[in-house]
C-alpha positions as CSV (number, residue, x, y, z in Angstrom):
1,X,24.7,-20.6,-5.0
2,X,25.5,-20.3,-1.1
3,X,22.9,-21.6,1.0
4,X,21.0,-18.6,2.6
5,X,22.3,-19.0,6.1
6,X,25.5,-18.3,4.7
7,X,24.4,-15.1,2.8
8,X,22.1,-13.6,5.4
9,X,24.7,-14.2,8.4
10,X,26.6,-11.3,7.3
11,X,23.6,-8.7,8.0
12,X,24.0,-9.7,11.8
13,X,20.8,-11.8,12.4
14,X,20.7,-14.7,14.6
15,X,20.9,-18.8,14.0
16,X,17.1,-19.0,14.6
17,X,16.1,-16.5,12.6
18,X,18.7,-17.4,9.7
19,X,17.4,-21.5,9.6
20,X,13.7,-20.0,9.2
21,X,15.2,-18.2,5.8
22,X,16.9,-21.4,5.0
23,X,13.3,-23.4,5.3
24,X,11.9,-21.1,3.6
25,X,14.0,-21.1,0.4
26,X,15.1,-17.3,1.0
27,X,18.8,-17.8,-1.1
28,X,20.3,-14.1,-0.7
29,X,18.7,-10.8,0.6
30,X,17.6,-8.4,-1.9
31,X,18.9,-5.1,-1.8
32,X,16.5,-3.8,0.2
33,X,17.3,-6.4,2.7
34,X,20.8,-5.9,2.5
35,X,20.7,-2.3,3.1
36,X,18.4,-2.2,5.8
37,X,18.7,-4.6,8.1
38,X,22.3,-4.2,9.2
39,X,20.7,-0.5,10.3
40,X,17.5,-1.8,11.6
41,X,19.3,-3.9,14.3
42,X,21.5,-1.1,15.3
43,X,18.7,0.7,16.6
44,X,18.8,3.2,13.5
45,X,15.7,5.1,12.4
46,X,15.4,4.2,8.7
47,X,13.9,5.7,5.5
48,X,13.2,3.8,2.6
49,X,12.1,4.4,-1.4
50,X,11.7,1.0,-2.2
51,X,9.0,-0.5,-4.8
52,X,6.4,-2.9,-4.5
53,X,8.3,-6.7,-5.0
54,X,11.5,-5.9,-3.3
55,X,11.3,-7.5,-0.1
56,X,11.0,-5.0,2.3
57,X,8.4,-6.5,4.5
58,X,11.3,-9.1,6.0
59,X,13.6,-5.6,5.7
60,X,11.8,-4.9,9.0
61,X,10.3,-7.8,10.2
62,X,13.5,-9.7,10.7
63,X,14.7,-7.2,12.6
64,X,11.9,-5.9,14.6
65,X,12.0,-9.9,15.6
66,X,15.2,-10.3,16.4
67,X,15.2,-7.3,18.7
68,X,11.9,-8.3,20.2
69,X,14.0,-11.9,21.0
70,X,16.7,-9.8,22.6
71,X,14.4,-7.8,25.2
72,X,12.3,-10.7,25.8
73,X,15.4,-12.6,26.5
74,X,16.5,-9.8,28.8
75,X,12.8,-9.6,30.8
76,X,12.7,-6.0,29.1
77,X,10.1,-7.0,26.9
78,X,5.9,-5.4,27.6
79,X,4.2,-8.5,26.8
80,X,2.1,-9.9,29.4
81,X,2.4,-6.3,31.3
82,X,-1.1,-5.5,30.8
83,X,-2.6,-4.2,27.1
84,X,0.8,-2.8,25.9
85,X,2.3,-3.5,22.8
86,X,6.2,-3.8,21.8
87,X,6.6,-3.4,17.9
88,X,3.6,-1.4,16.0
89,X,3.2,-1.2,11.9
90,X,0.8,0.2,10.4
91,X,-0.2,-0.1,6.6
92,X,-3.1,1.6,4.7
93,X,-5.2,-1.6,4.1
94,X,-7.1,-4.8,5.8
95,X,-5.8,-7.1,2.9
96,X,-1.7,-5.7,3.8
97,X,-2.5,-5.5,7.3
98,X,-3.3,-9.5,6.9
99,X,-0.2,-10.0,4.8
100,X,2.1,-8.3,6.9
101,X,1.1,-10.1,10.0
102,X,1.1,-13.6,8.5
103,X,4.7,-12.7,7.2
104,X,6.2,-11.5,10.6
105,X,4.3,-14.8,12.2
106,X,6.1,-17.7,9.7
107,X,9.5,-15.5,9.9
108,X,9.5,-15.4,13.8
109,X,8.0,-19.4,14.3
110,X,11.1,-20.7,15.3
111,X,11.5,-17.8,18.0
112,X,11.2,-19.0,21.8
113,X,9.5,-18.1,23.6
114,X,6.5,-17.4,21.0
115,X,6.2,-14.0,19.6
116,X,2.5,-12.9,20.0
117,X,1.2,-11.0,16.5
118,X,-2.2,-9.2,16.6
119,X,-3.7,-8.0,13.4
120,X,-6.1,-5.2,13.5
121,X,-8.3,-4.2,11.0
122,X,-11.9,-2.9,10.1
123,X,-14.5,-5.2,8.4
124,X,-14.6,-7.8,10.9
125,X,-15.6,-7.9,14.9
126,X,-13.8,-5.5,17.2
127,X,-15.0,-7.5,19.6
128,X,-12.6,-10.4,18.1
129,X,-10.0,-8.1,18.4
130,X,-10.4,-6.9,22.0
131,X,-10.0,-10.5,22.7
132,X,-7.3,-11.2,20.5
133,X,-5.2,-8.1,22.5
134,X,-5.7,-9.8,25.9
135,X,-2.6,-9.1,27.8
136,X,-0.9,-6.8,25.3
137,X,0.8,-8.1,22.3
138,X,4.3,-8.5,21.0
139,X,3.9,-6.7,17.4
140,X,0.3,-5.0,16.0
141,X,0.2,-5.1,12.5
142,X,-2.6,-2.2,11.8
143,X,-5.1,0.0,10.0
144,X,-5.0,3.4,11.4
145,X,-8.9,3.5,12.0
146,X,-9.4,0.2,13.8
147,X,-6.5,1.0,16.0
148,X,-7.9,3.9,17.3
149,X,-11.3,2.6,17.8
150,X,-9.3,-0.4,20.2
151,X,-7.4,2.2,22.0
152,X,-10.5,4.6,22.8
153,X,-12.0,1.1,24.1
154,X,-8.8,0.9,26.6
155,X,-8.3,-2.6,24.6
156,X,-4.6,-1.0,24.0
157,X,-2.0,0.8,24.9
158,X,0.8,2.9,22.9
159,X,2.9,4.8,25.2
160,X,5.7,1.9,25.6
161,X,5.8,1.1,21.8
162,X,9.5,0.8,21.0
163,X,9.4,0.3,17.4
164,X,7.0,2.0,15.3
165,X,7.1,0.6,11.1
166,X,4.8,2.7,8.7
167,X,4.9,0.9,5.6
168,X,3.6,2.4,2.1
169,X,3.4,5.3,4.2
170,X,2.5,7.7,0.9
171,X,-0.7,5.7,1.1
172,X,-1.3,6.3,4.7
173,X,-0.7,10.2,4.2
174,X,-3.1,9.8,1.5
175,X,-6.9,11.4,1.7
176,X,-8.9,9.4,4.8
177,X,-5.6,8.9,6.8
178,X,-4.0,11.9,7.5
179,X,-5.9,13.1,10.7
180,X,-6.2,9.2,12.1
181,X,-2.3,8.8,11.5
182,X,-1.7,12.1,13.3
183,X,-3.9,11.2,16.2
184,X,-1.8,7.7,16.8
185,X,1.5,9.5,16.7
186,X,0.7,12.0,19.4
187,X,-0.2,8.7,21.4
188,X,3.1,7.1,20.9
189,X,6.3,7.7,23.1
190,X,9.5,10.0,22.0
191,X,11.9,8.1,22.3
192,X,11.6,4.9,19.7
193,X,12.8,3.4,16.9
194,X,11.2,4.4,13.2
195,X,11.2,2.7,10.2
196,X,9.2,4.6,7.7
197,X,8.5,2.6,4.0
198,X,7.6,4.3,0.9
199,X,7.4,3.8,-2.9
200,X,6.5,7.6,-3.8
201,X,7.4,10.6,-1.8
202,X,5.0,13.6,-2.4
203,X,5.8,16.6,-0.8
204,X,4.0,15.8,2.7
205,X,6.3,13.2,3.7
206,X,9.2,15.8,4.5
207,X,7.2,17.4,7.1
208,X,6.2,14.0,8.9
209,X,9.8,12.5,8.3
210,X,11.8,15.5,9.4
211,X,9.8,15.8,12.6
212,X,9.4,11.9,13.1
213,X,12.9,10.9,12.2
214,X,16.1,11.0,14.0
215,X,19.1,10.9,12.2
216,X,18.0,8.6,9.8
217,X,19.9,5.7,7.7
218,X,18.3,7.2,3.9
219,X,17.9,4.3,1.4
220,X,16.2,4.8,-1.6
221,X,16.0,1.7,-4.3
222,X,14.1,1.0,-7.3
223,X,13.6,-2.4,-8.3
224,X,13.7,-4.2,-11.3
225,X,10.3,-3.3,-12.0
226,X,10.8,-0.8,-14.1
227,X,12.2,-2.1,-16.9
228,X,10.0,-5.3,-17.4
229,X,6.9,-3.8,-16.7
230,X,5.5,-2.4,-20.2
231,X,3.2,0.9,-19.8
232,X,0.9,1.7,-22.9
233,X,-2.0,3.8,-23.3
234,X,-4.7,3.6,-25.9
235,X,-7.2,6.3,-27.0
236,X,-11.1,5.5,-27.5
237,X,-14.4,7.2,-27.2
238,X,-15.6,7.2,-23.8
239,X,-19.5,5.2,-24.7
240,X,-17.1,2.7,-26.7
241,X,-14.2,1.7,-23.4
242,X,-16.4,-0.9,-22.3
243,X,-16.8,-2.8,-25.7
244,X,-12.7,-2.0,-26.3
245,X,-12.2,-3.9,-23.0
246,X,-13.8,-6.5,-23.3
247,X,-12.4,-7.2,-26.6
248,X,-8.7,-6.8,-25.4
249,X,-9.8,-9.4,-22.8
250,X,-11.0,-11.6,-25.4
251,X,-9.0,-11.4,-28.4
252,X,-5.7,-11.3,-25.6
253,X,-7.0,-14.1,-23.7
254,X,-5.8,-12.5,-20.7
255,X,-6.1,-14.5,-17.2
256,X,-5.6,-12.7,-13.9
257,X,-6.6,-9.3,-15.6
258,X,-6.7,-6.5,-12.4
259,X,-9.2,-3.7,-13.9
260,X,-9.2,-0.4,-11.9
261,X,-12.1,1.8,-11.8
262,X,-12.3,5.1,-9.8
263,X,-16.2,4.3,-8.0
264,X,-17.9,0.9,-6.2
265,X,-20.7,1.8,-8.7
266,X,-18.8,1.7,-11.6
267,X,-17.1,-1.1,-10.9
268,X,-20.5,-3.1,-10.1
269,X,-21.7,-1.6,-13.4
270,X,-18.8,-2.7,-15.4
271,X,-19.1,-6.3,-13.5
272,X,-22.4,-6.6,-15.8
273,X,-21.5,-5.3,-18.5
274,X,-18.8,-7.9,-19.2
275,X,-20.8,-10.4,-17.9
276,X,-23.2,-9.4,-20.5
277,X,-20.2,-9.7,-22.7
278,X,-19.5,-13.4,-21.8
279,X,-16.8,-12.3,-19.5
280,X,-17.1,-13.2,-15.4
281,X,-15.6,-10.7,-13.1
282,X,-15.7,-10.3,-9.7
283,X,-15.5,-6.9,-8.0
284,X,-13.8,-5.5,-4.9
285,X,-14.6,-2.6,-2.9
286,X,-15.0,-1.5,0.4
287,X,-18.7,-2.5,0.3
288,X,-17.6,-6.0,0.5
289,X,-17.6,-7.6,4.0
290,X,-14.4,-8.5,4.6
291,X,-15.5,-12.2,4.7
292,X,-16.1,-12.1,1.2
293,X,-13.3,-9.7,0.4
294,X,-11.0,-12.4,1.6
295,X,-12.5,-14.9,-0.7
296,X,-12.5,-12.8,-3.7
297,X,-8.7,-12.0,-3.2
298,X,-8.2,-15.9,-2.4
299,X,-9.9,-17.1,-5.5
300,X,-8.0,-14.3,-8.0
301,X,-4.6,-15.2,-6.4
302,X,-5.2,-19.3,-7.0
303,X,-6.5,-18.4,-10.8
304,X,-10.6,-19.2,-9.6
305,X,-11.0,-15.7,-10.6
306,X,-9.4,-14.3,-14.2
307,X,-11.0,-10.9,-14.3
308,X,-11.6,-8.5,-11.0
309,X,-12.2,-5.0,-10.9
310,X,-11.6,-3.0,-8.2
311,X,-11.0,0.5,-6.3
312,X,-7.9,2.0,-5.3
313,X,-8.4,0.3,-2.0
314,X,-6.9,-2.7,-4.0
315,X,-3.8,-1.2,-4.7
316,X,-1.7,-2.0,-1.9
317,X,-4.2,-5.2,-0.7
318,X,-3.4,-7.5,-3.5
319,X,0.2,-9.3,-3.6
320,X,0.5,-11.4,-6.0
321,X,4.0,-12.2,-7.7
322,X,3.2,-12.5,-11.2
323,X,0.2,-10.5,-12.0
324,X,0.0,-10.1,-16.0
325,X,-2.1,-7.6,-16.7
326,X,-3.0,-4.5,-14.8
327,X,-5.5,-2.0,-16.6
328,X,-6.6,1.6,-15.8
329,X,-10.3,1.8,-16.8
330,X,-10.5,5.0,-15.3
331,X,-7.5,7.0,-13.9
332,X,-7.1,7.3,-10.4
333,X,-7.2,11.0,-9.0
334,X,-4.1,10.9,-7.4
335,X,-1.1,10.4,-9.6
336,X,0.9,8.9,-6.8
337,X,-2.2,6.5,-7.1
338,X,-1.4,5.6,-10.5
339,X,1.9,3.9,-9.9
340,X,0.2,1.8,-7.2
341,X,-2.2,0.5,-9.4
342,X,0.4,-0.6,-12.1
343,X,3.0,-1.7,-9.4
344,X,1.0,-5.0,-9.1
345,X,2.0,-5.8,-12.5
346,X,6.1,-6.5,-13.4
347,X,7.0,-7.3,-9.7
348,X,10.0,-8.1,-8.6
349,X,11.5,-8.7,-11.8
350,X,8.4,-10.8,-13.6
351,X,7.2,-9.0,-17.1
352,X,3.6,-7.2,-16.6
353,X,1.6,-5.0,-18.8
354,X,0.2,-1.8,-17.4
355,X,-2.9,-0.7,-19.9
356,X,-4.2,2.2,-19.7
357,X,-7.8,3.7,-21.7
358,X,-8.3,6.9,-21.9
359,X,-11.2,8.9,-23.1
360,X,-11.0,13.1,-24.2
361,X,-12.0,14.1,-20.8
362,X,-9.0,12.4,-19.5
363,X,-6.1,13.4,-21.6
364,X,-5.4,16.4,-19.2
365,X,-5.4,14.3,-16.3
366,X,-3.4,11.6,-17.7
367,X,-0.1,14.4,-19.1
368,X,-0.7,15.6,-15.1
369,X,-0.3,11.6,-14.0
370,X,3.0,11.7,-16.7
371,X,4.0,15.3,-15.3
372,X,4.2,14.0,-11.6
373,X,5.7,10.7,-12.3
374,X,8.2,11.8,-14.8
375,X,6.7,9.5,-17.8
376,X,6.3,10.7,-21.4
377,X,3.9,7.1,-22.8
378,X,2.9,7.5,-26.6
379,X,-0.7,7.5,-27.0
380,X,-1.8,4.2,-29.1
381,X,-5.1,3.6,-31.2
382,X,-6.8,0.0,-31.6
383,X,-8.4,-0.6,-34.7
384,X,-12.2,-0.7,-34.9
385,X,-11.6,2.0,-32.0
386,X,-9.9,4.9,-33.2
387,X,-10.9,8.0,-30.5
388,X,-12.7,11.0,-32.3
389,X,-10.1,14.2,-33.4
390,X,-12.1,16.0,-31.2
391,X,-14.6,15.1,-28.3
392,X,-17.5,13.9,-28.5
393,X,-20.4,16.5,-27.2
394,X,-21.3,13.8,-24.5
395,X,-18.1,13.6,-23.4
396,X,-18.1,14.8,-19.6
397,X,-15.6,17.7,-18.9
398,X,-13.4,16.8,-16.0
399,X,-14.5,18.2,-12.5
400,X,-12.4,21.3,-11.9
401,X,-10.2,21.9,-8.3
402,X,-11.8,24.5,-6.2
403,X,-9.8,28.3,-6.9
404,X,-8.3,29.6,-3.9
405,X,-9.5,33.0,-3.2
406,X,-6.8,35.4,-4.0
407,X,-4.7,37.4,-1.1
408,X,-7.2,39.9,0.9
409,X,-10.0,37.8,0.2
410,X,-10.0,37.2,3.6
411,X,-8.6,34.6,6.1
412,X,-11.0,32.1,6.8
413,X,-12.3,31.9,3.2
414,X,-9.1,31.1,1.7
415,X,-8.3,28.1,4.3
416,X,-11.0,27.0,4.1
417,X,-10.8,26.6,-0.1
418,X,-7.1,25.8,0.8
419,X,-7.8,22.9,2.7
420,X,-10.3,22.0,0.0
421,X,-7.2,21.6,-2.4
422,X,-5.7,19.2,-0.3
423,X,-7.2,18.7,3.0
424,X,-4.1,16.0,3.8
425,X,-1.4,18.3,3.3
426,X,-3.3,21.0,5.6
427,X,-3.4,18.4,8.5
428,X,0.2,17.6,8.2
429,X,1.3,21.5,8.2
430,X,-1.3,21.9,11.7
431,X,0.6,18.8,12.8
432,X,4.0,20.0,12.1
433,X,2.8,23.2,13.8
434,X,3.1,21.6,17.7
């Protein structure tokens, strides 16, 4: 195999940046990288349909870098100018917004002169932060919340960003986003450079990538995924899930088991229950601090931890190459959500499982999840668990969507039940509106 420099020297990036690859063991770039970063040094905007595991986070680092280099070489660059910022992503999560700046800072360490990386998150002190952003910043790597809270405290600036990276931007268009996302792109200037990352594609991302996207390079891979990560689904009484987990876990042996549950209480309540089962888990939501987040993530990643169960806010936080076991206590609402959750199983190449138990007042929601993600998964039974034929009469019916009033109902009503449906997609089509 050719060293790395040899292979990466081809996509057009430069000697410093190509021996940090080398030191790092990077031997070729994946396809993502291949595709991508010829385009993002051009100046190109990009847009990308890449999984989790594929390398795209140095598919825009290196490049954002490398140009970075290039103004700072030329005195163009805004660092040091006050509280402006050069190069700003922006990610759904704390846990990626870490990851993502901790990448960009060991990719760009052999850089001179230093490349200054801020990241900027919730859960800890702003006033850390405001600190932190002390005579601007070369690249922020941010949550859209946090970011806004800086900026309304004149802590930062965006109207000289030149590059602007939304990574798992599906997420970020997602319910709690939307309206903070739109409010940071009316900040930002015209005329920059977009790079816009995405696993799934729901129908809101055409409006904001046909409006925020010039001309752009389209790329859309899947990775290898796919075809080692195993999907199954098993059947089972909804009073009985609990006991069927816990044996799985036992009987399996399974280490590193990521359990997904839809509410904080239930995954505290579950937390006891296996621990009443003779199983330690650890749980992981947003009423964590982020001290302790961070320590929970850090002991599940070095194999402290074997079992955590966690909300969706998990989904894109945890990165860890070869996660086993991923299972779906309870389905997530979204069925974009869905292949999150089982993307941290099976990455980049690495064989995973992806279990999924269902109870009767799921099975609709679960052919909607298969519907959207173009899936058809047999549905199993485990012995000593076999679901009922028919449901159980404690079995809760699932919560039905608001109706839209019909035509001549009148106007406000039927936005206002409209938005209800899908509040995101109503703030994107106001946004698309200017």
């Amino acid at each position: 195999m050719q060293p790395s420099r040899d292979l990466f020297a081809p996509l057009g990036l430069m000697p410093s940046l190509l021996t940090r690859l080398a030191a790092l063991n990077y031997v070729q770039p994946t396809p993502v990288q291949a595709q991508i970063i010829p385009a993002a040094l051009a100046g190109k905007d990009v847009l990308a349909g890449a999984n989790t595991g594929s390398g795209k986070t140095a598919a825009f680092a290196l490049p954002l870098l490398q140009r970075l280099a290039l103004d700072k070489a030329q005195q163009t660059d805004v660092k040091g100018k006050g509280n402006l910022v050069h190069s700003l992503i922006l990610v759904p999560t704390r846990e990626l917004a870490q990851q993502v700046a901790d990448a960009c800072q060991s990719y760009g360490q052999t850089l001179q002169p230093r490349i200054k990386v801020t990241a900027v998150f919730g859960g800890v002190s702003a006033n850390t932060q405001m600190l932190a952003l002390r005579g601007g910043s070369d690249i922020i790597v941010a949550t859209p919340g946090r970011l806004l809270d800086l900026i309304s405290s004149n802590a930062i600036k965006l109207d000289q960003v030149k590059s602007l990276v939304l990574d798992e931007a599906d997420r970020l268009l997602s319910l709690g986003f939307a309206e903070e996302l739109i409010a940071l792109l009316d900040l930002l200037p015209k005329q920059k450079q977009t790079l816009l990352f995405s696993a799934t594609f729901p129908e809101e991302l055409n409006e904001l990538t046909a409006k925020l996207l010039t001309n752009p390079v389209s790329v859309q891979l899947q990775s290898e995924q796919e075809s080692t990560l195993v999907q199954r689904v098993i059947t089972v009484n909804k009073n009985r899930k609990t006991q069927l987990l816990a044996t799985l876990i036992k009987e399996n042996a399974w280490s590193q088991v990521l359990i997904f549950a839809s509410a904080k209480k239930t995954c505290d309540r579950l937390a006891q229950k296996l621990e009443n089962a003779g199983i330690k888990a650890q749980v992981f939501h947003s009423d964590k601090g982020q001290g302790a987040r961070n320590r929970i993530l850090t002991g599940f990643k070095i194999g402290e931890i074997d079992v955590l169960i966690a909300t969706d806010i998990a989904a894109r936080g945890i990165d860890i190459d070869k996660l086993p076991v991923v299972i779906n206590y309870e389905l997530p609402r979204s069925p974009a959500d869905y292949m999150h959750r089982i993307g941290r199983s099976g990455r980049a190449g690495a064989a995973g499982l992806a279990l999924s138990l269902i109870a009767h007042h799921e099975y609709q929601h679960f052919k909607l999840i298969e519907k959207k993600n173009k899936l058809r998964l047999p549905r199993e039974q485990y012995q000593g668990f076999e679901a009922d034929a028919e449901a159980p009469e404690d079995c809760p019916s699932r919560l039905e969507k608001p109706v839209v009033p019909p035509a001549g109902s009148g106007k406000k009503k039927r936005k206002k039940a409209q938005a209800a449906l899908d509040p995101t997609e109503n703030a994107w089509a106001n946004w698309n509106k200017k």
